[in-house]
C-alpha positions in Angstrom: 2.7 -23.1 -14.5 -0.9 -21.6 -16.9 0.8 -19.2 -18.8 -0.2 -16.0 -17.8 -1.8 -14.5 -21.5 -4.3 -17.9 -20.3 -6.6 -16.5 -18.7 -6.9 -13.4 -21.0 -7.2 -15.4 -24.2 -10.5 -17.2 -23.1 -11.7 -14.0 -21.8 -11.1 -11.8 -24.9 -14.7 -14.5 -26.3 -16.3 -13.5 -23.5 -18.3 -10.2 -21.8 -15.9 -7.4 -21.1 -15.0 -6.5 -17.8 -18.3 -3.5 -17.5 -20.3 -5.3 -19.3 -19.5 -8.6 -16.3 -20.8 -5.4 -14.1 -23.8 -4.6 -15.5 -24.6 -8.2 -16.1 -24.4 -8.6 -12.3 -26.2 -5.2 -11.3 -29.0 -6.6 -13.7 -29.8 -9.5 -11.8 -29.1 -7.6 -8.4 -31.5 -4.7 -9.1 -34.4 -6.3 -11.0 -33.8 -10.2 -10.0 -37.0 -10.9 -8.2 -38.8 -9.5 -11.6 -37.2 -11.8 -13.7 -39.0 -14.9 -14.9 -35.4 -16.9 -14.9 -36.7 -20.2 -16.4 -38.4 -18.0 -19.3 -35.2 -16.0 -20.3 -32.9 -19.1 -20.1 -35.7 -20.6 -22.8 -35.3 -17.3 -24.7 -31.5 -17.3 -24.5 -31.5 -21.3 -25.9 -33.6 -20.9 -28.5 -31.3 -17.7 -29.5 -28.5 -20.0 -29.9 -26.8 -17.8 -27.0 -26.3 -20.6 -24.7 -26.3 -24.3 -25.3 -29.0 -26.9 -25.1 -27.2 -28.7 -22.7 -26.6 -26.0 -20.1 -29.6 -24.3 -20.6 -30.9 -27.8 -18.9 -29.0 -27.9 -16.2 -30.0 -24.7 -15.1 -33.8 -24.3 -15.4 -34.0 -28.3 -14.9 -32.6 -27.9 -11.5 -35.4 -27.9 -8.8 -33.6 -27.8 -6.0 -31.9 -24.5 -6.8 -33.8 -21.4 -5.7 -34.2 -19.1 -8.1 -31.1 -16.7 -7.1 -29.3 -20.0 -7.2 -30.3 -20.2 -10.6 -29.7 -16.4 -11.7 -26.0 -16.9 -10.5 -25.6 -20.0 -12.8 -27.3 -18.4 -16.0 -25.0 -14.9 -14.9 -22.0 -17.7 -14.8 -22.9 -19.2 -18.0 -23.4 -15.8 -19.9 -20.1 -14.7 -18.7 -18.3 -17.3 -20.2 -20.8 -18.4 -23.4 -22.3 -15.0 -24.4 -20.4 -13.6 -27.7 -23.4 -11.1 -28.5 -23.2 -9.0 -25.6 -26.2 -8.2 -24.0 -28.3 -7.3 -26.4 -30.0 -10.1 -26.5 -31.2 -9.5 -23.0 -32.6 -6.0 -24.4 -34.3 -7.8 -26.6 -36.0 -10.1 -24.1 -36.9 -7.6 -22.0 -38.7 -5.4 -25.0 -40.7 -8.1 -26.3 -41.2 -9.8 -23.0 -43.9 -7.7 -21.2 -45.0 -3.8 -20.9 -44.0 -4.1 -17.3 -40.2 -4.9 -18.1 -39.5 -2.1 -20.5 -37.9 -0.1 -18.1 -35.3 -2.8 -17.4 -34.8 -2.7 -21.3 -34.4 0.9 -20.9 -31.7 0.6 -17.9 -30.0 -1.9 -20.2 -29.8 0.2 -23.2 -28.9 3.4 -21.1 -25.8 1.0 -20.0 -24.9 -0.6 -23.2 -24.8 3.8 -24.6 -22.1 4.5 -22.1 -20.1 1.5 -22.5 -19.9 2.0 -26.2 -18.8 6.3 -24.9 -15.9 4.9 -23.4 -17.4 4.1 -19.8 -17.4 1.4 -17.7 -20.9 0.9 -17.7 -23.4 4.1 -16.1 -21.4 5.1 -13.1 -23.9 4.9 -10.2 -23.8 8.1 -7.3 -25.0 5.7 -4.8 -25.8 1.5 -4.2 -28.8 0.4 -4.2 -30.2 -1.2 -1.5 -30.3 -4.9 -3.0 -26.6 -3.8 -3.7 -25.7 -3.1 -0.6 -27.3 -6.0 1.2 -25.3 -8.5 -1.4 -21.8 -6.5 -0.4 -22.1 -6.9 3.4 -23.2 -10.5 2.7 -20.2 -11.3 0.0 -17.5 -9.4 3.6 -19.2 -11.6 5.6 -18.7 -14.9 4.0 -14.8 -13.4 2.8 -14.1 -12.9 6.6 -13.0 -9.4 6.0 -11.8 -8.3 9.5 -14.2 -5.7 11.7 -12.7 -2.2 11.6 -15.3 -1.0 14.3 -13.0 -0.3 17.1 -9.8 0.5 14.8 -8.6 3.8 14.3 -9.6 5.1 11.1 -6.2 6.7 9.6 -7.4 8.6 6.6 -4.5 10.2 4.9 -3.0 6.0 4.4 -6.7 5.1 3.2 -6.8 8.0 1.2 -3.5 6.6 -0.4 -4.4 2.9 -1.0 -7.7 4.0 -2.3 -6.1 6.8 -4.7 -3.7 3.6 -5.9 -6.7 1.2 -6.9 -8.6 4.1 -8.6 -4.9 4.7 -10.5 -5.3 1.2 -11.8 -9.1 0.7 -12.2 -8.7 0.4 -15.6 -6.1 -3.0 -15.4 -6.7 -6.1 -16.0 -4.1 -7.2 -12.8 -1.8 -5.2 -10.5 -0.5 -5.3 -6.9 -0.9 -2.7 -4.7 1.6 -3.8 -1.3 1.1 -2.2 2.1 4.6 -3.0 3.9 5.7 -2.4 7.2 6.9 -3.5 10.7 4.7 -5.9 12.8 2.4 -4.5 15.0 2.3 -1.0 12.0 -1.9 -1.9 11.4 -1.4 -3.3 7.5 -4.4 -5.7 7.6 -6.2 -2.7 9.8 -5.7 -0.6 7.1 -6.6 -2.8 4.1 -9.8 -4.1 6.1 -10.8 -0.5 6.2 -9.9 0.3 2.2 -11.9 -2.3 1.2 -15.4 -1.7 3.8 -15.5 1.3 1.6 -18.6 1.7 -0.3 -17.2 3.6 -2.8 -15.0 1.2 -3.8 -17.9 -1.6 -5.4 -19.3 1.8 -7.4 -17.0 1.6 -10.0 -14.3 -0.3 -9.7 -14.8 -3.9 -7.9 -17.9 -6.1 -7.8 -17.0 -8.1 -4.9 -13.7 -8.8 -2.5 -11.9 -11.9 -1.6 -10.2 -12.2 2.1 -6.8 -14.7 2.0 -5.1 -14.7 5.2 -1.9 -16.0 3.9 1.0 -16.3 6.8 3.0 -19.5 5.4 6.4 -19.5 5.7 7.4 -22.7 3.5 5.9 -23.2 0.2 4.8 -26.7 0.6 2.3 -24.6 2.0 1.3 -23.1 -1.2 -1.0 -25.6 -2.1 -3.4 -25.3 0.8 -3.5 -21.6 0.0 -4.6 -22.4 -3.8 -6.8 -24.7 -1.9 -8.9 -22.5 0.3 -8.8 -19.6 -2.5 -10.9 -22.6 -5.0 -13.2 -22.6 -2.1 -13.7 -19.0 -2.2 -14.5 -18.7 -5.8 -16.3 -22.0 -6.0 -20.3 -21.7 -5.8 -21.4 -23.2 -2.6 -24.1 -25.0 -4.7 -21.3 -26.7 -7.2 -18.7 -27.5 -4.0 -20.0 -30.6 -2.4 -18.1 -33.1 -0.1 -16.7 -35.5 -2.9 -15.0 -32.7 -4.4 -12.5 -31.1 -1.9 -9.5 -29.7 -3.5 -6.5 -31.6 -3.3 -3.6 -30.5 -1.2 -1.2 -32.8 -2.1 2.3 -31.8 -3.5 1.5 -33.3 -7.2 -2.2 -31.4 -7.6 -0.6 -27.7 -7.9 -0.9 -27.6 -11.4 -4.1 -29.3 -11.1 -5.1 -26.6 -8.4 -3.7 -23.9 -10.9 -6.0 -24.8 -13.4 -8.9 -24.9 -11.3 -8.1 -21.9 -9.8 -8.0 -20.0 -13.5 -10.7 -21.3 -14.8 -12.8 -20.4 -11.5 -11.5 -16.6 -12.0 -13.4 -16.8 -15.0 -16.4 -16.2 -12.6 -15.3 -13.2 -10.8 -13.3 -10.9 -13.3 -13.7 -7.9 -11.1 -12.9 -9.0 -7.8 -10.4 -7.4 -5.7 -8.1 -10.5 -4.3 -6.6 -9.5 -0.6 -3.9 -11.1 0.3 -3.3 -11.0 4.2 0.2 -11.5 5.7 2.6 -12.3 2.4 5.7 -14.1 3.5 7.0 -16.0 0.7 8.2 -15.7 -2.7 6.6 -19.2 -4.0 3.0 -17.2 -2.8 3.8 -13.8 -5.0 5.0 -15.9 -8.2 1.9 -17.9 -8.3 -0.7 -14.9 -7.8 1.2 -12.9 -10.5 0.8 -15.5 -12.9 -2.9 -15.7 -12.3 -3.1 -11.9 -14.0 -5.6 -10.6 -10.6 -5.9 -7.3 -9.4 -4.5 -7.9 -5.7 -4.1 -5.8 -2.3 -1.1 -7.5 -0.5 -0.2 -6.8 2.8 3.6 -8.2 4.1 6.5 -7.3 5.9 8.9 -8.0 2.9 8.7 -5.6 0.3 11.3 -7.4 -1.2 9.1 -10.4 -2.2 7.4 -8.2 -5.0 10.3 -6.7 -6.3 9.9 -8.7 -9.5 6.3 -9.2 -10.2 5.0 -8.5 -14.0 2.2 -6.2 -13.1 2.1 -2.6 -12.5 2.7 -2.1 -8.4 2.1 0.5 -6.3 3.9 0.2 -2.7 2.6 1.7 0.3 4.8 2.0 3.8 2.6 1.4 6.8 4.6 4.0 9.7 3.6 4.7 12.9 0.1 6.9 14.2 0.9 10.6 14.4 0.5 12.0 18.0 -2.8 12.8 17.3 -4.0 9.7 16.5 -2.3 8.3 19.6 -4.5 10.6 21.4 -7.7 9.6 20.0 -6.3 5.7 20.7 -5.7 6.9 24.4 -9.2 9.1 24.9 -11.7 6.0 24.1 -13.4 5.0 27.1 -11.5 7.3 29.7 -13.3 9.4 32.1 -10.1 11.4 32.3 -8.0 12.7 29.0 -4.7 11.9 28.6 -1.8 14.8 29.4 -0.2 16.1 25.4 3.1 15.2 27.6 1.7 11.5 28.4 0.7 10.8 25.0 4.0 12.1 23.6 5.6 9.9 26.0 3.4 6.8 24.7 4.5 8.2 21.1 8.1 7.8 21.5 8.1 4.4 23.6 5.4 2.8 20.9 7.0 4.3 18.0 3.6 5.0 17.2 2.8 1.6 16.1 -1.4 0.7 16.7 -1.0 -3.0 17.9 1.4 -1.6 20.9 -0.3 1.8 21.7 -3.5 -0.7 21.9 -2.7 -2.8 23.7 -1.4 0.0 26.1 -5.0 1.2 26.4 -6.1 -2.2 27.2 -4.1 -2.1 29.9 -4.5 0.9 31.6 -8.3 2.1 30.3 -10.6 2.7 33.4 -7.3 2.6 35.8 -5.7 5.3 37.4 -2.0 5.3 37.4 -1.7 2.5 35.4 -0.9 4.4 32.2 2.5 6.0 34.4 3.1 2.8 35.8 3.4 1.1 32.5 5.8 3.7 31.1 8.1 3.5 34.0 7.8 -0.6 33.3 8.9 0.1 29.7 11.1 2.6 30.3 13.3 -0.6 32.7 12.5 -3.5 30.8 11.9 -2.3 27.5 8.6 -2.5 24.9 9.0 -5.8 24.2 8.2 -6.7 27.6 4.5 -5.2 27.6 1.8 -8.3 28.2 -0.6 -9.4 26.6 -3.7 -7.5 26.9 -5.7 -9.5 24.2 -8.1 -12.2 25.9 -7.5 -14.6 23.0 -4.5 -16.0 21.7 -2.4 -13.8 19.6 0.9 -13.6 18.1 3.5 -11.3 20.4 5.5 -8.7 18.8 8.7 -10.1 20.2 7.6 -13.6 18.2 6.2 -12.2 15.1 10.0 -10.1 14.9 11.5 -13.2 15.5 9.7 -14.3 13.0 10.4 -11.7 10.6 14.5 -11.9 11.3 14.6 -15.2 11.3 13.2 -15.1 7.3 15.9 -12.7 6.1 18.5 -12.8 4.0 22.0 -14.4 5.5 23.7 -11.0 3.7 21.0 -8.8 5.9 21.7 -9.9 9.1 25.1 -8.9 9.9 24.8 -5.4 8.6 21.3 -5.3 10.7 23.2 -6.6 13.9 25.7 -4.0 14.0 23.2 -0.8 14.0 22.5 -1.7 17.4 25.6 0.5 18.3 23.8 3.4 16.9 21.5 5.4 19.5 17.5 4.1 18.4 15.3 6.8 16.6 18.4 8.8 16.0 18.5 9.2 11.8 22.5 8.7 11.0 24.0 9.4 7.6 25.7 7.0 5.4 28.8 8.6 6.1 28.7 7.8 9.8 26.9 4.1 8.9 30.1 3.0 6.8 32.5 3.7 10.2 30.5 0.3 11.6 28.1 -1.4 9.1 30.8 -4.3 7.9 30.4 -4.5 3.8 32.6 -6.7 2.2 33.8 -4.7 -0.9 37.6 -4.9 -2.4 37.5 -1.3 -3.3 36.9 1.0 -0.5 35.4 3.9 -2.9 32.4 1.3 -3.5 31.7 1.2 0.1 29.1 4.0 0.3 27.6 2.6 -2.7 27.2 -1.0 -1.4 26.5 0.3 1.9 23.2 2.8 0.0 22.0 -0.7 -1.8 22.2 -3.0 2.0 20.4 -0.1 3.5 17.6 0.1 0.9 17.0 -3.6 1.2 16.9 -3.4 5.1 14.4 -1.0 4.7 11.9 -2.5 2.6 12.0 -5.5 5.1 10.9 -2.4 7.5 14.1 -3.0 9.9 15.5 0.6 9.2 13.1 4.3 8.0 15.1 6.2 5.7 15.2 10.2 4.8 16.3 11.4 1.3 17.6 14.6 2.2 18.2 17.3 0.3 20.9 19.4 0.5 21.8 22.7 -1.0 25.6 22.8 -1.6 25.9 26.0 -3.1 24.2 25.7 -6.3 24.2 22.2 -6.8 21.3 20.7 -4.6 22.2 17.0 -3.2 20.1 13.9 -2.0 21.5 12.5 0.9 20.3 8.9 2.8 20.0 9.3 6.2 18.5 6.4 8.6 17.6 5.8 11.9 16.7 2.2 13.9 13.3 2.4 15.6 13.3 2.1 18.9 11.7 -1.3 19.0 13.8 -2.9 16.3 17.1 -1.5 18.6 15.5 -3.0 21.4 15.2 -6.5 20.0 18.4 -6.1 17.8 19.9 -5.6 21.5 18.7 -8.9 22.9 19.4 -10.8 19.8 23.1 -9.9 19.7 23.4 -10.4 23.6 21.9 -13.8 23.4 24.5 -14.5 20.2 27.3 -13.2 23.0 25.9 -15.7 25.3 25.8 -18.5 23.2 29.0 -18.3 22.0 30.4 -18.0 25.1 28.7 -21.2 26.4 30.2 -22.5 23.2 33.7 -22.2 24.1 33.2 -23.2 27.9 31.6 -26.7 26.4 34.1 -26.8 23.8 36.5 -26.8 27.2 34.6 -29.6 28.8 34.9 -31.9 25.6 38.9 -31.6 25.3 39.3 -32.6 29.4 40.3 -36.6 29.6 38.1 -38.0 32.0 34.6 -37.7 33.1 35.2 -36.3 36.8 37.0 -33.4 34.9 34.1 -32.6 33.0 32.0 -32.9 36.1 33.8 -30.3 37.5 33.3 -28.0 34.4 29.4 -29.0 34.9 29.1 -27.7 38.1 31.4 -24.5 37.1 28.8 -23.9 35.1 26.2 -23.2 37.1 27.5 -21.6 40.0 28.8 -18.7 37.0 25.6 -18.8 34.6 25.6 -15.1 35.7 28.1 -14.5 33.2 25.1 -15.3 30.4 22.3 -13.7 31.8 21.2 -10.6 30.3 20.7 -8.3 33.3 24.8 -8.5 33.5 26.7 -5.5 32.1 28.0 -7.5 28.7 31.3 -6.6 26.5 28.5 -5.9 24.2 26.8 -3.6 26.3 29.7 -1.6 27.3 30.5 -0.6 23.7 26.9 0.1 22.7 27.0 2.7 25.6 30.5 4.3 24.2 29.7 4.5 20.6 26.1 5.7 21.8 28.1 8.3 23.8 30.3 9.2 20.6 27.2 10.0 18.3 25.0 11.3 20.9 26.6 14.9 19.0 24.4 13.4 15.9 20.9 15.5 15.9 17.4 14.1 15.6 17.3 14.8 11.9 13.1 14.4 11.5 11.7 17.0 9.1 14.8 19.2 9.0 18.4 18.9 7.2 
């Protein structure tokens, strides 16, 4: 793998990181009163860029001139080792009419040298502005028109990339359930204008979503593409994807972030730790999104993690209210609260369902109130990943050690918060001391909730004069719903199990015919809507803790 001081080395010969932005503004602002071909002549003769590539440039007649401007911007980037000053100079001695781009040049250069990054701009301009919805076009940034803006979590994110504006590379992480609005929530971060004032010159979109890492090279792959200049990509040179090229793809990849030294990389839908190894070693500032906290757990940069929860009842409401002739009860949308956990993709797809019907809203929460959440259809025209699969998807990614400890909660009452006290009576950890149990059990629970499977309280308690922090979780109500079916269908299988392994011991084939047919005259003793072992003693211990209060906001 490129060291990671690689990148940093070449670029400590090159511009600095506002100097890269006021290059860029330069050419934005005041391109179309640029003569190109005559300052790439100015800058050769100079000595500040080479014969050779000075050539290629101006010589180039089938590049327009903006196609030109972002070469000469690329080459000065990487070539230029006076700063710009030698564009001031152009610009004074080139013509009376450019003077006040000299003057806008110099006024930069002052505030760099006071400490700032470059003269912080109030507003865009309108060239500015144009280039940034072209450049979220072209990334594929998703369209937050319809989403529901949730301003206290933008106000977060945004407050975390301002924290680190002034580092080189850093991972912010939104992490949460499926279905919580992550990518929603980035999307809308980075359609902020504020956000190219003064602290990002452009943004690249990466839907990630692999879950191997031979994978990992078609994501390198399609991020050369993104920071490859459409004019310098042509068809006989594709990236490779084959297993052997990743170092060859690495080094492409570095050399092309050269080119973009303030661009915010997004990273859409992390699920493996192959993906988070190789983007720390590139040294970029990067807005994950993923459902495994745990994968950047030992990155090198500075990170900032976010938890995605839930909308508050209020924005339920304002989910509920688009497009109905009729508002929604405070009863009805605290019922859709409690059922949805809150989470956007399911109270959406609720309103799908029910917007511009009458009834339908009650008849879906009696439907989920008998069959469960999970159970909702589809409301999306397209083809879209369910929340029953993308869980699946989730579980069946964890951690061997996870997964027992996760299947037991489901004896625990859902959206009830239990102390680890009451936990260690029936989360199995394998200790040989039992004084280390609460200690093991406090380290399993932490993990479980950074995968977003449990929401944990620290409490604080006031034990006289010595004030306590206690752990106290709960299971939300959709994870305990498909924690439920997951065990049952365990129950099942290993009951089928045992009747086969029956079968197989019987000597003769007319035996085992008989054990066929037993079979399915009694598969009613697998199906789900039967009251299972399983069942019976969720219900008891359910029962037992049902003295345990809703501990939300209080102690």
């Amino acid at each position: 793998m490129v060291p990671s001081t690689h990148r940093w080395c070449v670029l400590s010969d090159m511009l600095g990181e506002a100097e890269n932005r006021v290059l860029r503004r330069l050419f934005i602002d005041y391109g179309e009163d640029i003569d190109t071909n005559g300052l790439i002549t100015y800058l050769e003769i100079k000595g500040i860029i080479s014969e050779e590539r000075a050539e290629v440039i101006a010589n180039n007649v089938k590049s327009s001139n903006r196609e030109k401007q972002s070469h000469l911007i690329r080459t000065l980037i990487r070539q230029s080792t006076e700063g710009l000053h030698p564009l001031v100079s152009y610009f004074q001695q080139n013509s009376v009419n450019q003077r006040h781009i000299s003057d806008w040049l110099s006024g930069q250069i002052r505030e760099i040298q006071n400490g700032g990054n470059g003269k912080e701009e109030e507003i865009l301009s309108e060239n500015e502005k144009k280039r940034i919805k072209w450049m979220l076009v072209t990334s594929r940034v998703p369209s937050v028109r319809r989403e529901m803006r949730r301003e206290e979590l933008m106000g977060q994110v945004k407050d975390a990339l301002a924290a680190f504006s002034n580092d080189d590379a850093f991972f912010v992480v939104l992490h949460g359930l499926p279905g919580s609005g992550k990518s929603s929530l980035a999307a809308s971060v980075v359609r902020e204008e504020e956000l190219f004032l003064h602290q990002f010159d452009s943004v690249i979109w990466m839907m990630d979503q692999r879950e191997n890492a031979r994978d990992l090279t078609f994501f390198m792959a399609d991020l050369l593409v993104y920071l490859t200049d459409s004019t310098e990509l042509t068809g006989k040179e594709k990236p490779p994807t084959d297993k052997s090229s990743i170092v060859y793809l690495m080094k492409l990849v570095s050399e092309s972030l050269l080119d973009h030294p303030n661009t915010l990389l997004v990273v859409d839908g992390v699920m493996t730790p192959e993906t988070v190894s190789w983007i720390d070693h590139l040294n970029v500032r990067v807005l994950a999104t993923t459902r495994n906290a745990l994968l950047f757990e030992d990155v090198s940069q500075p990170l900032k993690m976010i938890k995605v929860n839930g909308l508050e009842e209020s924005e339920v409401a304002g989910v509920l209210a688009e497009g109905r002739d009729e508002s929604v009860g405070r009863e009805m949308i605290k019922r859709v609260s409690e059922v949805t956990e809150g989470l956007p993709h399911l109270v959406k797809q609720l309103h799908k369902l029910t917007v511009g019907k009458k009834n339908e809203l009650d008849y879906y929460i009696s439907r989920i109130d008998r069959s469960g959440i999970l159970s909702l259809p589809n409301a999306n025209s397209y083809n879209k990943e369910k929340l029953r699969d993308a869980l699946e998807n989730h579980y069946s990614m964890m951690l061997p050690e996870l997964r027992e400890p996760l299947n037991s909660l489901v004896v625990f009452p859902p959206s009830v918060f239990i102390p680890l006290e009451v936990l260690s009576a029936i989360v199995p950890i394998d200790v040989v001391d039992s004084d280390d149990v609460i200690h093991e059990l406090a380290i399993v629970m932490e993990r479980l909730a950074k995968l977003g499977w449990v929401e944990e309280i620290k409490n604080k308690e006031d034990h006289g004069r010595k004030e306590e922090r206690r752990e106290i979780y709960r299971v939300p109500r959709i994870v305990h719903e498909f924690l439920v079916k997951k065990v049952e269908e365990s129950e099942r299988s290993d009951k089928k199990k045992q009747l086969m392994s029956g079968e197989e011991k019987m000597g003769n084939e007319d035996a085992r015919m008989i054990m066929r047919e037993w079979l399915k005259e009694n598969s009613h003793v697998m199906q789900p809507n039967v009251e299972s072992p399983l069942t019976i003693i969720i219900k008891a211990v359910q029962s037992l803790f049902s003295w345990v209060p809703n501990l939300r906001g209080s102690t």
